[in-house]
C-alpha positions as CSV (number, residue, x, y, z in Angstrom):
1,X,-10.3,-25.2,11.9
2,X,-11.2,-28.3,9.7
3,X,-7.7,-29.9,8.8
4,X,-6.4,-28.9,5.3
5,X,-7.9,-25.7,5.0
6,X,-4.3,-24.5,4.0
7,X,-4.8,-26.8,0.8
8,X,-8.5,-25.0,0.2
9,X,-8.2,-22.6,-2.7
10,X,-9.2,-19.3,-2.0
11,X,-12.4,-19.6,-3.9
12,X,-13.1,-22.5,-1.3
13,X,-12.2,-20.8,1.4
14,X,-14.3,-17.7,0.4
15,X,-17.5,-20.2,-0.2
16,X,-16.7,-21.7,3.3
17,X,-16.8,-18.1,4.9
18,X,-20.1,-17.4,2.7
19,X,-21.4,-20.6,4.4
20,X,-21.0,-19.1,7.5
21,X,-17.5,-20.8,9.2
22,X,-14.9,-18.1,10.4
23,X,-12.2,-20.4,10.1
24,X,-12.6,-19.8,6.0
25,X,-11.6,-16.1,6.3
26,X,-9.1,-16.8,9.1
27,X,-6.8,-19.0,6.6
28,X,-7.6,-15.9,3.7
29,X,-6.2,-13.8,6.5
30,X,-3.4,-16.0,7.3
31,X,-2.5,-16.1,3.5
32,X,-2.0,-12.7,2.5
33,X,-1.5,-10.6,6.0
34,X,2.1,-10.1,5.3
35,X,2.0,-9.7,1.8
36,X,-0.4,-6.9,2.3
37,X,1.3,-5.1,4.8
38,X,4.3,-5.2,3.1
39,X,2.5,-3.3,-0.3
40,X,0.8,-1.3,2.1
41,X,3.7,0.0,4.0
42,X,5.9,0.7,1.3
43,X,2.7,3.4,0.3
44,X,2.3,5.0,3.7
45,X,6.1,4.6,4.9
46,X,4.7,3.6,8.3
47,X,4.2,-0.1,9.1
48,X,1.9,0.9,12.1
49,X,-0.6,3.0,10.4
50,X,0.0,0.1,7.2
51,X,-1.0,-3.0,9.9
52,X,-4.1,-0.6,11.1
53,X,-5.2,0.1,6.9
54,X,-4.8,-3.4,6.4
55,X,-7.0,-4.2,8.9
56,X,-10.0,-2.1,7.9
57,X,-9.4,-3.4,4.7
58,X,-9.9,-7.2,5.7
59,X,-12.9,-5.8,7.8
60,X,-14.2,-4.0,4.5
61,X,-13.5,-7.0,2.5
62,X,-15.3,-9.5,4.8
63,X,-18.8,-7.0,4.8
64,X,-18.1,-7.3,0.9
65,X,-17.6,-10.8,0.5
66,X,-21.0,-11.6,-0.9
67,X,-20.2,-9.1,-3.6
68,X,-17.3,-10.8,-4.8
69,X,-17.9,-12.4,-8.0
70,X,-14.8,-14.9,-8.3
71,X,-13.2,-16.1,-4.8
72,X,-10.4,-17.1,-6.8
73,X,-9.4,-13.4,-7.6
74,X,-9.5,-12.6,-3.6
75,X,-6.0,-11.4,-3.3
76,X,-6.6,-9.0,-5.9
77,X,-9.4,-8.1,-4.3
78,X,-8.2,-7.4,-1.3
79,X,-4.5,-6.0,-2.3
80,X,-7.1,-3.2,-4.1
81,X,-9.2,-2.7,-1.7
82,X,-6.2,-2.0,0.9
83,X,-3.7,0.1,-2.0
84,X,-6.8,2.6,-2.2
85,X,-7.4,2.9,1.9
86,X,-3.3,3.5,1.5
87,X,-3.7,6.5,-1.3
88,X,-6.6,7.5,0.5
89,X,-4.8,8.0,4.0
90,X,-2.0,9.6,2.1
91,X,-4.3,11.8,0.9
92,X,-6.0,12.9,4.5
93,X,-2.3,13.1,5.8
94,X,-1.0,15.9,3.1
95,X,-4.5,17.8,3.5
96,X,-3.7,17.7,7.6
97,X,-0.4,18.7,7.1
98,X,-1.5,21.9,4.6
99,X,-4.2,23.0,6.7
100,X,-1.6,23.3,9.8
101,X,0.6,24.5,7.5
102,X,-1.9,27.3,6.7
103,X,-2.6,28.0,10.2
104,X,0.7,27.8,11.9
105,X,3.9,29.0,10.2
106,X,6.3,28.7,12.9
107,X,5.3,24.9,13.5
108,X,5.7,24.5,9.6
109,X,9.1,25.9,9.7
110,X,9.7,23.4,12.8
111,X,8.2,20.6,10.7
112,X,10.7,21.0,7.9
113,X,13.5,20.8,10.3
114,X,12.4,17.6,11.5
115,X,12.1,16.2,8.0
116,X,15.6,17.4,7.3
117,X,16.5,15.6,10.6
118,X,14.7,12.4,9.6
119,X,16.1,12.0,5.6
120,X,19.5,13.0,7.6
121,X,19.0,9.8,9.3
122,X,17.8,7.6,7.0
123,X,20.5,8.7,5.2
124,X,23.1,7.9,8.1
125,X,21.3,4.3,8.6
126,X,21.5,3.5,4.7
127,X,17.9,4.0,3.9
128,X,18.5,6.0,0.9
129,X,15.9,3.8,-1.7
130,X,13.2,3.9,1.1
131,X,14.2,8.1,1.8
132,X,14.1,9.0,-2.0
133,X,10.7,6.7,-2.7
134,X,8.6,8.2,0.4
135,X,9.4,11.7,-1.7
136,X,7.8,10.0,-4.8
137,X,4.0,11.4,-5.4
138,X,1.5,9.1,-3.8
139,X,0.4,7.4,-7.6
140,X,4.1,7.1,-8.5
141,X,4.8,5.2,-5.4
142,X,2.5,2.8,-5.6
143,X,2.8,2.0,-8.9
144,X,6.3,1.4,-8.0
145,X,5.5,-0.4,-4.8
146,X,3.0,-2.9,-6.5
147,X,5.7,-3.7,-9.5
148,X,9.0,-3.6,-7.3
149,X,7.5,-4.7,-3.9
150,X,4.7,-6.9,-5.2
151,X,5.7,-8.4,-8.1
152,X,2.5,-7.3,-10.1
153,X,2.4,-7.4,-14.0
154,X,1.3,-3.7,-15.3
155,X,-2.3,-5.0,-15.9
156,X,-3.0,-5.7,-12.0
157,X,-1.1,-2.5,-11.3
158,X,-3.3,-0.6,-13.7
159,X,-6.8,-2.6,-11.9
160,X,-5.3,-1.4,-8.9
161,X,-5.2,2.1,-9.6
162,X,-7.7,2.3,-11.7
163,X,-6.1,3.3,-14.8
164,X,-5.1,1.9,-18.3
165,X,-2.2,-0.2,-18.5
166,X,-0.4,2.3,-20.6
167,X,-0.9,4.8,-17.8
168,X,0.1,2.3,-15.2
169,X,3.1,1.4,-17.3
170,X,4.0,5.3,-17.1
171,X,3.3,6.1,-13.4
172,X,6.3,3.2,-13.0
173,X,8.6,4.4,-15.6
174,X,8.4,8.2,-14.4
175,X,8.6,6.9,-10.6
176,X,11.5,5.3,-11.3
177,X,13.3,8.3,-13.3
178,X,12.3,10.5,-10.4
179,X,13.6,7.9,-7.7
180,X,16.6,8.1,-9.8
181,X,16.9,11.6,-9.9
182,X,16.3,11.8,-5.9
183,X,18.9,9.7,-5.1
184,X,21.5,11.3,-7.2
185,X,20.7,14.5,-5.5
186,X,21.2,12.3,-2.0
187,X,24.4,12.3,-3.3
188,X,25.8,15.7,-4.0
């Protein structure tokens, strides 16, 4: 790597993997890795599957590149590109998990035991934020994840999703009432 990529912006960094060096998108990789994971996990509540999303997402965003219109806004970029593989898996995992539903009763009744047994232990290990926001719907959660977690003003939140600020603004507020609402129900 040519010495003081680090101090390359990430439009720089973006024109130097454009012109072909690798090192360019390593140091873009480098940059925001962790910060990704860490938005990405707090959507899918498992930092394993979060680290494999993540990945596709840098592979998806490297095929893409040439479509980016500012390298400056590459964070952004990315940080969407990787929230909507999260909803998206969410998405797969709750149709999964109604289909065997549908299919299987007794494993369904065997399921919700387990989940009892896991918010039991979140519970016991202090976990109660984390147990009451992985019951938050998918939208909520993110929206929460990306303002709490991430720092994000409502109008990337809302670029993120998709949505209006306004509407980002609400998924937020009603995420937190009902992370509110979860927890005090924790503690009856």
């Amino acid at each position: 790597m040519q010495h003081g990529s680090a101090a390359l912006s990430d439009g720089g960094l973006v024109r130097r993997t454009l012109a072909g060096d690798p090192d360019g998108f390593g140091e873009l990789h480098r940059r925001y890795y962790g910060r990704i994971v860490g938005v990405v996990t707090g959507i899918l509540k498992d930092r394993g599957r979060a680290e494999e999303e993540v990945q596709e997402a840098y592979l998806t965003a490297l095929e893409s590149l040439p479509r980016l219109a500012d390298g400056e806004r590459f964070y952004p970029w990315l940080r969407r590109i990787a929230v909507n593989r999260a909803i998206e898996a969410v998405r797969r995992t709750r149709r999964r998990e109604r289909i065997r539903a549908q299919h299987a009763g007794a494993a369904a009744e065997e399921r919700g035991a387990g989940d009892a047994l896991d918010q039991i232990i979140r519970v016991e290990a202090g976990h109660r934020v984390r147990a009451a926001l992985d019951r938050l719907p998918e939208r909520q959660r993110a929206a929460v994840v990306l303002r709490f977690f991430d720092g994000l003003p409502m109008r990337e939140i809302a670029e993120i999703l998709g949505c209006e600020p306004v509407t980002a603004r609400t998924q937020v507020f009603r995420g937190l009432q009902r992370l509110g609402t979860l927890m005090r129900e924790e503690e009856r």
